[in-house]
N, C-alpha and C positions, 0 to 999 in steps of 0.2 A: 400469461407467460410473456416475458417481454422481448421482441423482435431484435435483432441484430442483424444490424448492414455492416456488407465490407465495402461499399461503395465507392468509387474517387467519387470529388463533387458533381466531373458533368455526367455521371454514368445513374446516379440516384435517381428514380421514379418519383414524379408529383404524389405528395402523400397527407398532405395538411388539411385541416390546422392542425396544430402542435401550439404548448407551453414547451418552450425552448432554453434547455442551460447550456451553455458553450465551458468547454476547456479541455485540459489536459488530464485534470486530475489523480495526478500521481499520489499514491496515497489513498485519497477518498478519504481525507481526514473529519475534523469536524466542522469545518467551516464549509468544506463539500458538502457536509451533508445536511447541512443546512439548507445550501442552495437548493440541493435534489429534491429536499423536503419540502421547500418553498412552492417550487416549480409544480411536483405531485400532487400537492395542495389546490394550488391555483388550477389547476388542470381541473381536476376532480368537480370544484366548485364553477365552473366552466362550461361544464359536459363536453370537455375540446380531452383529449392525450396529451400527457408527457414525454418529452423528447431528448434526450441528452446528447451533444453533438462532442466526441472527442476524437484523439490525434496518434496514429501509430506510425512509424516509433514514434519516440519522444521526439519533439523539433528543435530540441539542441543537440540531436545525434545527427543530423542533417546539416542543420547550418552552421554549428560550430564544435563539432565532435572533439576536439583538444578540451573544451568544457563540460563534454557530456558528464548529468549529474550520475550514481549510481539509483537506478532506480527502485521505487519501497514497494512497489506490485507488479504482477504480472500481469498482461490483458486482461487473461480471465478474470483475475480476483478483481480489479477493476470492474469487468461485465456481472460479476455477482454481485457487488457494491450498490453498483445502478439496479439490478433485480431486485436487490433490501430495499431500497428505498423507492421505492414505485415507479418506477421509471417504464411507459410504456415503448418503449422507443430506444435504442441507443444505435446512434450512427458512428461506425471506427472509420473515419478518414483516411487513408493511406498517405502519411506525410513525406512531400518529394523537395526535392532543391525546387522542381517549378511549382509545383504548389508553396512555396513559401515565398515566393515571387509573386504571387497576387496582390493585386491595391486591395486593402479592406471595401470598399465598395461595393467592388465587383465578386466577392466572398457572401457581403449580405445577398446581394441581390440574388444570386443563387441558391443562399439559403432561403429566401421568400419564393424562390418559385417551385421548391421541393416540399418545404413544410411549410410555408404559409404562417410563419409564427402569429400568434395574438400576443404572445408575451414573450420577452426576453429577459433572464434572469444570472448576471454574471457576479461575479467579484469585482469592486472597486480597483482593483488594479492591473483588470484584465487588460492584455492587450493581443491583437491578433493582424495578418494580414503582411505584405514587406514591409523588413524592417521594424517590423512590432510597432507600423504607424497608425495602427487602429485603437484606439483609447475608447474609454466608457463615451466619453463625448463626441466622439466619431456614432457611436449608437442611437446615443440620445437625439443627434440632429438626422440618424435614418430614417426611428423608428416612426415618430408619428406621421409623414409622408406614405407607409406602406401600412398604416394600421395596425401597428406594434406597440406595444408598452413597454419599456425598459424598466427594468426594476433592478437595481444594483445590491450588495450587501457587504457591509466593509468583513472583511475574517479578521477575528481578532481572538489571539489565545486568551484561556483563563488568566495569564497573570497581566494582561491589555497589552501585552507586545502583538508583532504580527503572529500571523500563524501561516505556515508556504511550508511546501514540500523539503524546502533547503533548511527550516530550521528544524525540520523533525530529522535530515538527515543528518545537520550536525550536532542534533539530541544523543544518535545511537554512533554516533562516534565518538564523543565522550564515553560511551554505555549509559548515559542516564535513560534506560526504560523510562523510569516513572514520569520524566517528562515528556516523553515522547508517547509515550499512554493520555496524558494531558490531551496533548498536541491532534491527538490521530480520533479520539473519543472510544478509543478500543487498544488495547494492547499490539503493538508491534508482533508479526509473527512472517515466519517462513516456512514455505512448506517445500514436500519434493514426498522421494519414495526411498526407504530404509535399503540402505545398504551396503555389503559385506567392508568389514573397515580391519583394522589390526589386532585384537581380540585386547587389547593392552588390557581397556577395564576389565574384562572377565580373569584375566590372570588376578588382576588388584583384589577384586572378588566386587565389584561394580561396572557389573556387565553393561553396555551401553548400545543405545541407536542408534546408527548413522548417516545424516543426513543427505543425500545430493538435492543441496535447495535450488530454491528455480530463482527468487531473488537475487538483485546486484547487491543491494546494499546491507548489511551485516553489520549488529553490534560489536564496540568494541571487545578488545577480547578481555574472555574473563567467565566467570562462571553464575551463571545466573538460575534464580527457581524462573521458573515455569511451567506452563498447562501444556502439555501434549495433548494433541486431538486427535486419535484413533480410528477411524467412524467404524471400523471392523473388529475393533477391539475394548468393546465394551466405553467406548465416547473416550471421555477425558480424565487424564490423569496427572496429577505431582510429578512433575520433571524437574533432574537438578541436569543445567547445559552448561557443556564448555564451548565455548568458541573460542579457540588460539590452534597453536602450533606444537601442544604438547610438547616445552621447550625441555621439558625434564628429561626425555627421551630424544633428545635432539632432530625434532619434527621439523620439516622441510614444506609444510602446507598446512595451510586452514583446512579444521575441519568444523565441525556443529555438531557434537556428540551429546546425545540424553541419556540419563540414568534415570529408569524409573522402577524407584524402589518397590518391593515385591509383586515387581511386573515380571512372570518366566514366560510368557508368549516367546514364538519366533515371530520375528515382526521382517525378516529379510524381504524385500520385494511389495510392504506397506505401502501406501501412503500415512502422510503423518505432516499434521501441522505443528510448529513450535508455537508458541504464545509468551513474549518475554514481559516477566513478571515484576523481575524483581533480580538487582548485581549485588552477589555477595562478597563476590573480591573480583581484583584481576586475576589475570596469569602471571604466575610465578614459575620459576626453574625450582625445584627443591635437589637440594645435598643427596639423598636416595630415595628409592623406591616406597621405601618404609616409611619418611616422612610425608614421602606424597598420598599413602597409604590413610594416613594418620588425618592429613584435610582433609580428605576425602568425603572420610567419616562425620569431620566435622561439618562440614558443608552441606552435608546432607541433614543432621540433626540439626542445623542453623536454618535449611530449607523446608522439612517438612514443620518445626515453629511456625513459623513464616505462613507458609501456608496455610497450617488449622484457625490461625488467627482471621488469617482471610475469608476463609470458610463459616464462622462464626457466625 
C-alpha cells in the first residue's frame, strides 16, 4: 500500500533511498504516467522505493491566482493515480507564497537529505524552485555531486505536439473528449455524489443523475455518451450527459446531468463517476418541450450505437 505524507519540506522524516519523480501532475495524464512508470520500474530493478514528490494547491493558485488553471483532478484521484502505477511513496507538499520563494538548490538539497534519491525522473520541461529558475539543467549539474542520476523524458502527445495539463484543458473546452482521452491515456471523468436536482428529465420521461462534482474543470457543454461508474450499483453503465444550462428551460446554472437508460435504482446520496466518452451535440435552446422531448430520444438511440459499437 502506498504511504502518503502531508509534510512541509523541513518537517519530512529521513526516509531514503528513493527513485524520485517530481511535479504537479494535474491530470496524471499519459506522459505522467509514463514517468511514474519509469520511476517504479527503476525502483523495482534497484531493490531501492519509488517516491513521487507533488504540490498542493496547485502553485499558480499561490503565485498567480488571476491565472489559476481550472483544475482536471482532485488530490485524491491524483493519490490513486500514484497507487496505479506503483508508486511507493507519494509526498503532497503543502504549497506556500514562501515555499515558492525557495532557490532550487536549497529545494534539492532538502530533498537529498529526506529521500536520498539514486535517481531523478522529470519532464523535459520541468521546472521548479523561485521564479521557476530551476530547469532540467539546474538537475543535471546537482545530481552527480550527491549520487543521483537524472533521467529526463520529453511528453509528447500521440499526434507529436506537447502534451501538459493546459492542452487537455483546452481539449474539454472545445468538448473534444476524444482528444483529451488521447491526451490523458484514459477518458476524462468527474466524480462527486448524486443529488436531488429538478425532476425536469423524469417529467420528459428521461429520468436523470445529478451530479455535485468535485472537479474545476468541465467539458464544454453539450451532451455526451459516457460510462457511469456505480461501484454500488452493479459497476458500469451507458450514460447519455448533459452538461449546460438547460437553456430550453431558461436554467440559470451548470449542471452534469446522466440518463442511464433502463437504470430504475434510486441513486440520491450515490457516489458516481462520469467517464466522457464521446459529444453528440452541443446545447441547444429548443421551440418546446416536445421538441426537446423528440432529441432526447434521439440522443439516446445515437448514444446507445455508439456505444455497442464500442463494446464490440
Amino acid at each position: 500500500m502506498m504511504e502518503v505524507w502531508r509534510h512541509a519540506l523541513e518537517a519530512a522524516p529521513a526516509s531514503g533511498p528513493f527513485v524520485v519523480t517530481l511535479g504537479t501532475f494535474d491530470g496524471v495524464h499519459a506522459g505522467h504516467r509514463e514517468l511514474l512508470r519509469q520511476a517504479a520500474d527503476r525502483a523495482r530493478a534497484l531493490g531501492d522505493r519509488a517516491a513521487v514528490v507533488t504540490f498542493d494547491p496547485h502553485p499558480t493558485v499561490v503565485v498567480a491566482p488571476q491565472r489559476r488553471p481550472k483544475l482536471l483532478m482532485t488530490l485524491e484521484q491524483r493519490l490513486a493515480a500514484f497507487a496505479a502505477e506503483r508508486m511507493d511513496l507519494a509526498w503532497v507538499i503543502p504549497f506556500s507564497r514562501a515555499f515558492s520563494e525557495l532557490e532550487p538548490i536549497a529545494f534539492l538539497d532538502r530533498i537529498q537529505q529526506v529521500l536520498s534519491p539514486v535517481e531523478l525522473h522529470v519532464g523535459r520541461a520541468f521546472c521548479f524552485g523561485r521564479d521557476r529558475s530551476g530547469t532540467v539543467d539546474t538537475l543535471e549539474a546537482w545530481g552527480p555531486a550527491h549520487g543521483c542520476q537524472v533521467h529526463t523524458l520529453a511528453l509528447r502527445a500521440p499526434d507529436g505536439g506537447r502534451l501538459s495539463s493546459t492542452r487537455i484543458r483546452e481539449a474539454l473546452e472545445q468538448g473534444d473528449v476524444d482528444a483529451a482521452t488521447a491526451f490523458l491515456g484514459h477518458p476524462y471523468a468527474l466524480t462527486g455524489v448524486v443529488v436531488e436536482g429538478d425532476r425536469r428529465g423524469r417529467h420528459l420521461g428521461f429520468p436523470t443523475a445529478n451530479l455535485a462534482w468535485e472537479q474545476e474543470q468541465l467539458p464544454a457543454s453539450g451532451v455526451y455518451v459516457t460510462e457511469a461508474v456505480l461501484p454500488h450499483h452493479g459497476g458500469s453503465h451507458l450514460g447519455l450527459t448533459n452538461v449546460g444550462e438547460k437553456p430550453t428551460f431558461e436554467g440559470q446554472r451548470l449542471t452534469v446531468e446522466t440518463h442511464l437508460p433502463g437504470f430504475e435504482d434510486d441513486l440520491y446520496g450515490a457516489r458516481m463517476e462520469v467517464r466522457f466518452l464521446h459529444r453528440i451535440r452541443r446545447e441547444v435552446r429548443f421551440a418546446s418541450v416536445d421538441e426537446l422531448r423528440t432529441q432526447i430520444a434521439q440522443d439516446v438511440t445515437e448514444g446507445t450505437a455508439w456505444w455497442k459499437v464500442r463494446q464490440a
